[in-house]
C-alpha positions in Angstrom: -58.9 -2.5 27.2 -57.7 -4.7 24.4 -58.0 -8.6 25.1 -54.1 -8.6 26.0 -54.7 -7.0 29.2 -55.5 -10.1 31.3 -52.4 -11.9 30.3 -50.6 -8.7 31.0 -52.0 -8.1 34.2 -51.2 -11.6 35.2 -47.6 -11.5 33.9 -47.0 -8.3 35.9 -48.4 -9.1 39.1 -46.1 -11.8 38.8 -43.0 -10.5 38.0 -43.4 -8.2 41.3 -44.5 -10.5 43.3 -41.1 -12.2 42.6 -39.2 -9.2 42.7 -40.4 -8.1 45.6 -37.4 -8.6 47.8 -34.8 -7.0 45.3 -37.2 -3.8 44.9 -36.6 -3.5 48.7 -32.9 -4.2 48.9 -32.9 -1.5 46.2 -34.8 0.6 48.7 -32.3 -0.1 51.7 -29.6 1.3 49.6 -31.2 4.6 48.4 -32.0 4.6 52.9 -28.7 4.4 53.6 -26.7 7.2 51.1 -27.5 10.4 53.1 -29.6 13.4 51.0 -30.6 16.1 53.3 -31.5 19.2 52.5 -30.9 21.5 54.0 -27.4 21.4 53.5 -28.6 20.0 49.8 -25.1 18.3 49.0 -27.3 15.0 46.8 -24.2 14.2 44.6 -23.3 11.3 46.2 -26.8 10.0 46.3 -27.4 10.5 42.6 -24.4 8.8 41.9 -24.9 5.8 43.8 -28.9 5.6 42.3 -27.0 5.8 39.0 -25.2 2.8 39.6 -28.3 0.9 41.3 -29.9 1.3 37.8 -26.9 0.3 35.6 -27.1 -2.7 37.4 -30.7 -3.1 36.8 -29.7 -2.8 32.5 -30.7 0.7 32.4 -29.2 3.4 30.5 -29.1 6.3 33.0 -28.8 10.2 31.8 -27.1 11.7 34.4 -27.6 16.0 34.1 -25.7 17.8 36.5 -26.8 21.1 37.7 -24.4 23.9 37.5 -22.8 25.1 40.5 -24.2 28.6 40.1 -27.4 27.4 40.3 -27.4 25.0 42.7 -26.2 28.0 45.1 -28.6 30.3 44.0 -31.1 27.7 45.0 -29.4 27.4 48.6 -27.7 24.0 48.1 -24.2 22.2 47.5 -24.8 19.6 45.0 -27.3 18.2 42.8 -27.6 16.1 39.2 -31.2 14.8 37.6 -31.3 11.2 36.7 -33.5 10.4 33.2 -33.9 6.9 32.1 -35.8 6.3 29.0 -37.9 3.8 27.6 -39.4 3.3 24.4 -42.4 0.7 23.6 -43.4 0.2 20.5 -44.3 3.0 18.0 -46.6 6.2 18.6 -48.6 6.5 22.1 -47.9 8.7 25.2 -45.0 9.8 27.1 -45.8 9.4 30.8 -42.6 11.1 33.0 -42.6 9.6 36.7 -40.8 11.9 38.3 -39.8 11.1 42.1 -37.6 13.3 44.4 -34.7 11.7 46.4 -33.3 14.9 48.9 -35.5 14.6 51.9 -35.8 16.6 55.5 -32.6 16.5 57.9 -33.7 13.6 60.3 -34.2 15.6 63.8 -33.6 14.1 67.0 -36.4 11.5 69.0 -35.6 8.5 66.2 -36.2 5.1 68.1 -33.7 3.5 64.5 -31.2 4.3 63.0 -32.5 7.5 60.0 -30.2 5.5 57.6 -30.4 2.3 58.7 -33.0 1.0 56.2 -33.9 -1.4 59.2 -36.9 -3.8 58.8 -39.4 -4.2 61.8 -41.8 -6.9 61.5 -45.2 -5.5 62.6 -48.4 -7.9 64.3 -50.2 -5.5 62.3 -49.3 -5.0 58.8 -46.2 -6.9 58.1 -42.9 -6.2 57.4 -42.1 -2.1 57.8 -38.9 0.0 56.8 -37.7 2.8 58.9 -35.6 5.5 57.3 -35.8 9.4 56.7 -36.8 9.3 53.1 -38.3 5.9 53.2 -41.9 7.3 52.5 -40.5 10.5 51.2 -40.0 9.8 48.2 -36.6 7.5 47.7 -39.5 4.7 48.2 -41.0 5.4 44.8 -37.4 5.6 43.6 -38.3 1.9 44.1 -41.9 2.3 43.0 -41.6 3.6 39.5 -38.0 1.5 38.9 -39.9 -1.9 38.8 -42.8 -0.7 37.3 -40.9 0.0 34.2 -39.1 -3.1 34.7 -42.6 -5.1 35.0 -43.6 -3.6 31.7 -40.2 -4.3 29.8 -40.6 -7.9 31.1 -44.6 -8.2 29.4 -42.8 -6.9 26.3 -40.5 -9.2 26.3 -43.6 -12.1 26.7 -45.1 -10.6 23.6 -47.6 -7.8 25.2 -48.0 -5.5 22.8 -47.1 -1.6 24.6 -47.2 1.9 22.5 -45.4 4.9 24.2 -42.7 5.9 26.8 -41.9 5.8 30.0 -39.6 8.0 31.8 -38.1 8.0 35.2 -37.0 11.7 36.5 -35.3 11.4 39.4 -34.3 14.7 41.0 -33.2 16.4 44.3 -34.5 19.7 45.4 -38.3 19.1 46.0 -37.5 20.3 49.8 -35.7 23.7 48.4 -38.4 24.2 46.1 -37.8 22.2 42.7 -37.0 24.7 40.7 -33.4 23.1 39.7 -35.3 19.9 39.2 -38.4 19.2 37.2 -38.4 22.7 36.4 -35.3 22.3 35.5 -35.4 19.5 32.9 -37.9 20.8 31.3 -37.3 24.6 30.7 -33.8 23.2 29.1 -36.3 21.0 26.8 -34.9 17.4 28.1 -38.2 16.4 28.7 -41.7 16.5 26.9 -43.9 14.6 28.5 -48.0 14.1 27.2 -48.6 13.0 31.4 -46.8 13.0 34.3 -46.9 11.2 37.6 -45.6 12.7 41.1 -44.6 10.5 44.1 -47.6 10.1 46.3 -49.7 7.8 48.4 -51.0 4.2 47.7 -54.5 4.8 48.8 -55.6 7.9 47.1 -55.3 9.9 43.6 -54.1 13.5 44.1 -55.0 15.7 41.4 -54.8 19.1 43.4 -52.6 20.7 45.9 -52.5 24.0 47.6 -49.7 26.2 46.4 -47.2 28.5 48.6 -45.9 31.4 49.2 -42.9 33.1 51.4 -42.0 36.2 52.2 -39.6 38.3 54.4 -41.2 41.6 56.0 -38.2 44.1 57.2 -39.3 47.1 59.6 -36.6 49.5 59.7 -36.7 52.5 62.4 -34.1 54.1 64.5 -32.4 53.4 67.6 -32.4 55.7 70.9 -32.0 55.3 74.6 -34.5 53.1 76.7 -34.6 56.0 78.8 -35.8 58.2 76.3 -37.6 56.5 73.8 -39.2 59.1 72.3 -35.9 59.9 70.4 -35.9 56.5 68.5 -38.4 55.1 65.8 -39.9 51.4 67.7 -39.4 49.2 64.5 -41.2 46.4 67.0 -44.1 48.5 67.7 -44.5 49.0 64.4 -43.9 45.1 63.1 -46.4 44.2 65.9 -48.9 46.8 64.1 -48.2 45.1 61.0 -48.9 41.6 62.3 -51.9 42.5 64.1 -53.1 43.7 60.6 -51.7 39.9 59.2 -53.4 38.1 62.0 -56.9 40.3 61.0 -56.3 39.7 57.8 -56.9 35.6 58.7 -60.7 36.0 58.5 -60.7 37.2 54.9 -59.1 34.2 53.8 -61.3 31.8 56.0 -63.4 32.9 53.6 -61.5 31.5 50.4 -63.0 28.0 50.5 -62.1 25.4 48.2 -64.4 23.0 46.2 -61.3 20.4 46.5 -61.8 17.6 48.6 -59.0 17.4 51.2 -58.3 21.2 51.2 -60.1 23.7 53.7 -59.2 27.1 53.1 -56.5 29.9 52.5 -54.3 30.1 55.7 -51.5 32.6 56.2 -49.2 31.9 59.4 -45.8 34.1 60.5 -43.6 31.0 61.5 -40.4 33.1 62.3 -39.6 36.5 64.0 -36.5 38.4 65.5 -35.2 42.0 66.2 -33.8 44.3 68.4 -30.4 45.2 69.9 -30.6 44.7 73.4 -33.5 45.5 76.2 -32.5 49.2 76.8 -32.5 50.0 73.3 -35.4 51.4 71.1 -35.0 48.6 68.6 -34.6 49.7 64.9 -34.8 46.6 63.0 -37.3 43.5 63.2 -37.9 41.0 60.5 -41.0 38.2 60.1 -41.5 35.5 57.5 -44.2 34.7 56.6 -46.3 31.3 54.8 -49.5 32.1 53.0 -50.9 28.6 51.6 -53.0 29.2 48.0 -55.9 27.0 47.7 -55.7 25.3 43.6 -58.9 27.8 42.7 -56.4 30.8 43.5 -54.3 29.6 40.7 -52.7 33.0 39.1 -54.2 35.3 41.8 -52.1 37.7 42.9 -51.3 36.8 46.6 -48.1 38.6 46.7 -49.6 41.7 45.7 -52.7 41.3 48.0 -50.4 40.6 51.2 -48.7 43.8 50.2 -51.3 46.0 50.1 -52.3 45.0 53.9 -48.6 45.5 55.0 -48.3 48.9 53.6 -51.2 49.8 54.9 -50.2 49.3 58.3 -47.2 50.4 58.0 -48.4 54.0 56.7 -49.6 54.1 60.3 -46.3 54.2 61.8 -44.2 57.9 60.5 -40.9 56.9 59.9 -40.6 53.4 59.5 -39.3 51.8 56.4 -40.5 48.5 55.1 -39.5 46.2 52.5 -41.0 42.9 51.5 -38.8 39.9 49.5 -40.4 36.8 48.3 -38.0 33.9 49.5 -40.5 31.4 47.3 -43.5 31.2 45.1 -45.2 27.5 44.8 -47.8 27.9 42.4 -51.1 25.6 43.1 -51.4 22.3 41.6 -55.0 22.0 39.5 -56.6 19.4 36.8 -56.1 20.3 34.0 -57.6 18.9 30.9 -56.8 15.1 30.3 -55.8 14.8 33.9 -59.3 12.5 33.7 -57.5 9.7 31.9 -55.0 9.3 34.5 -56.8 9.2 37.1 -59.7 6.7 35.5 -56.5 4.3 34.9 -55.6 4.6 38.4 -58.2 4.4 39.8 -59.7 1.8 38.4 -56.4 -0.4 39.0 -55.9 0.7 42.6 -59.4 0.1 43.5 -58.6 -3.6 41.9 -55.4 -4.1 43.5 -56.5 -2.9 46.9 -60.1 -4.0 47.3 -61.3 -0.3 48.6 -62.6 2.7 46.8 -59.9 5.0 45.6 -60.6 8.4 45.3 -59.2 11.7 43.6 -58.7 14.6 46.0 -56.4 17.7 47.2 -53.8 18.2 49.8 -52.8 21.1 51.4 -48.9 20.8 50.7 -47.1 21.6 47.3 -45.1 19.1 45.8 -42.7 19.1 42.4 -45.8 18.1 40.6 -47.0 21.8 39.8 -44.1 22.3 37.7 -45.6 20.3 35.0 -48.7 21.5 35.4 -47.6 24.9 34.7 -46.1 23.3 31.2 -49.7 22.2 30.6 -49.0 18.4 31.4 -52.4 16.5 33.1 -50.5 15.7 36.5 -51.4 13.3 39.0 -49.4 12.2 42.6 -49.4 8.4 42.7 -47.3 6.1 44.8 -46.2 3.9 47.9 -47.6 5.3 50.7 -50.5 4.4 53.6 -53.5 6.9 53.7 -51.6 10.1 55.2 -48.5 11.7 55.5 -49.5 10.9 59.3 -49.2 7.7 59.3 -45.7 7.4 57.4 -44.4 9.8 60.2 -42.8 12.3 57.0 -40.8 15.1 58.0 -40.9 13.3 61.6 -39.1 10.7 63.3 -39.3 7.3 62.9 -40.6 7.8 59.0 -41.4 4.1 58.3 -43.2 2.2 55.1 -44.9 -0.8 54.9 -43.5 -2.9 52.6 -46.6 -4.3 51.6 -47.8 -0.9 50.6 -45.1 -0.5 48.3 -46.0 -3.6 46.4 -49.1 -3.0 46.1 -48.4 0.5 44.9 -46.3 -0.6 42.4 -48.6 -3.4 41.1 -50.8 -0.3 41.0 -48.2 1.8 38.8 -47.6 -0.5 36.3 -50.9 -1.9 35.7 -52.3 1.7 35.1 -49.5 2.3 32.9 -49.7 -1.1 30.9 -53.4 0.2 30.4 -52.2 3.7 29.0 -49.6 2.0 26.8 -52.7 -0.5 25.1 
């Protein structure tokens, strides 16, 4: 790194440190404007972020989704905040791209979901409770005064090439598809590298991708009393799962080289048919989750789950089945370049949080994989303890340590001060 880059680390550790308590009223606020999706209905939020960052002096690009699409997608509302910021002349443009619709809150909360409250812990400090807290409105936060850090070392005379920009969207939890994907298949966006909202204490470079689908037995109703007249679509769906469930050791066998992910899984989360318990039922329907480790990037899953359905189902005479994908997450995997990211993060995290930092896989599937599948090195950064465990997401009581979100940030912008040299 150029001989700038201790003054600019100093002059950005700094500025956090004394920002620190605005970056988490900021927080509080994005806490306490509801976002969950299901039903999906994130105007209001998006506004009200919009109007955090005006105060802050940014110029905010607010693109709202049209209606159609937003319905297709299964929700009521949704408009993709872009901020922009240019540095000097030439160098990359890095998108961080955070998601602020999060998971309805569920019942067992000991606070308030939107509260925003602050809990001192003997442990590690200050914490924030708050469905979305960890996932992701905090690196709402994150990213916000990173880019403020690095507008302030300009303005002290550190010399930055490149571009940052802050996507904010609001359908990771209906798929993202109206999001990242979004911005960038209508060409508002072009980024050389882009960073996900993650977790302070390790790099992920990989994911696991997804895939839904619907299976629909249909047979025909009779009598209880004389069942032989009727076509038992349950029988048959239980045939068909039993051929599923079999099906399980094959994939046991799909091991990734990833660090963090296992293997292929496939598990039927939802069943239901039948008329009434003297009827021969005609109809039953499953869903079903098969999880893609990153090496089955392209494979044909759909087609291979399929293929064992039909099968089964040939052995029943008379039953129809059809199969509809409800959604496709593609794996996230490194792609070329991904190495400088993570070198620059690594490196800085490791320095900010005195422990090794390493790059490894999850078995979820985030928004990141849509840049990925534009060719853009993607990694998932951000404030966060080690697991999705530990910050209670999708759970009650999701909580952050604050602590964890400086540090995080510190983390953010050093690594993107380096990238900008």
């Amino acid at each position: 790194m150029p001989s700038s880059s201790a003054s600019f680390q100093q002059s950005a550790v700094s500025f956090l440190d004394t920002e620190h308590a605005a970056q988490i009223r900021f927080l509080q606020e994005l806490v306490r404007v509801p976002s969950d999706n299901p039903p999906g209905d994130c105007a209001a939020h998006g506004a009200r972020v919009q109007q955090l960052l005006e105060q802050l002096g940014f110029e905010v690009e607010a693109h709202v989704v049209p209606a159609e699409l937003v319905k297709a997608n299964g929700m009521l509302s949704a408009t993709n905040l872009i901020v922009r910021k240019r540095f000097g002349s030439g160098g990359p443009t890095i998108a961080l791209n955070a998601h602020g619709d999060v998971v309805p809150p569920g019942l067992g909360w000991s606070k308030d979901p939107y509260g925003g409250e602050i809990v001192q812990d003997p442990e590690h400090g200050p914490v924030m409770y708050g469905r979305g807290v960890a996932v992701s409105k905090s690196d709402f936060a994150t990213y916000t005064w990173a880019l403020l850090a690095l507008i302030a070392a300009e303005r002290q005379g550190v010399a930055l090439n490149g571009a940052i920009e802050l996507q904010f969207t609001y359908d990771e939890e209906a798929g993202g598809d109206i999001g990242p994907k979004w911005i960038l298949e209508q060409g508002l966006s072009k980024p050389d590298y882009a960073v996900s909202a993650g977790f302070a204490y390790g790099i992920t470079s990989a994911h696991n991708g997804c895939l839904h689908l619907e299976v629909t037995v249909k047979g025909r109703q009779a009598h209880a009393a004389m069942p032989h007249t009727g076509i038992d679509a349950i029988e048959a769906a239980s045939g068909i799962l039993q051929a599923l469930y079999a099906y399980r050791a094959e994939l046991a066998k799909k091991k990734s080289g990833v660090s963090g992910i296992d293997h292929a899984t496939l598990n039927v989360g939802l069943i239901k048919g039948g008329i009434n318990t003297n009827v021969v039922p005609d109809l039953a329907t499953f869903r079903l989750d098969r999880r893609m480790i990153p090496e089955e990037a392209g494979f044909d899953a759909e087609g291979e789950l399929r293929r064992v359905i039909e099968a089964a189902a040939a052995l029943y005479p008379g039953i129809e089945v059809s199969v509809r994908r409800i959604l496709l997450a593609e794996p996230l995997a490194e792609l070329p370049g991904v190495e400088k990211l993570i070198a620059a993060f690594r490196r800085n995290a490791e320095a900010v949080l005195g422990e090794p930092v390493a790059a490894h896989g999850v078995p979820l599937y985030t928004d990141a994989r849509h840049y990925t599948k534009r060719g853009i090195p993607t990694i998932l950064y951000g404030a966060g303890p080690r697991t999705l465990m530990e910050a209670r997401g999708h759970n009650s009581d999701e909580n952050l340590r604050l602590d964890d979100l400086l540090k995080a940030t510190k983390v953010v912008t050093l690594a993107l001060g380096e990238l900008l040299q």
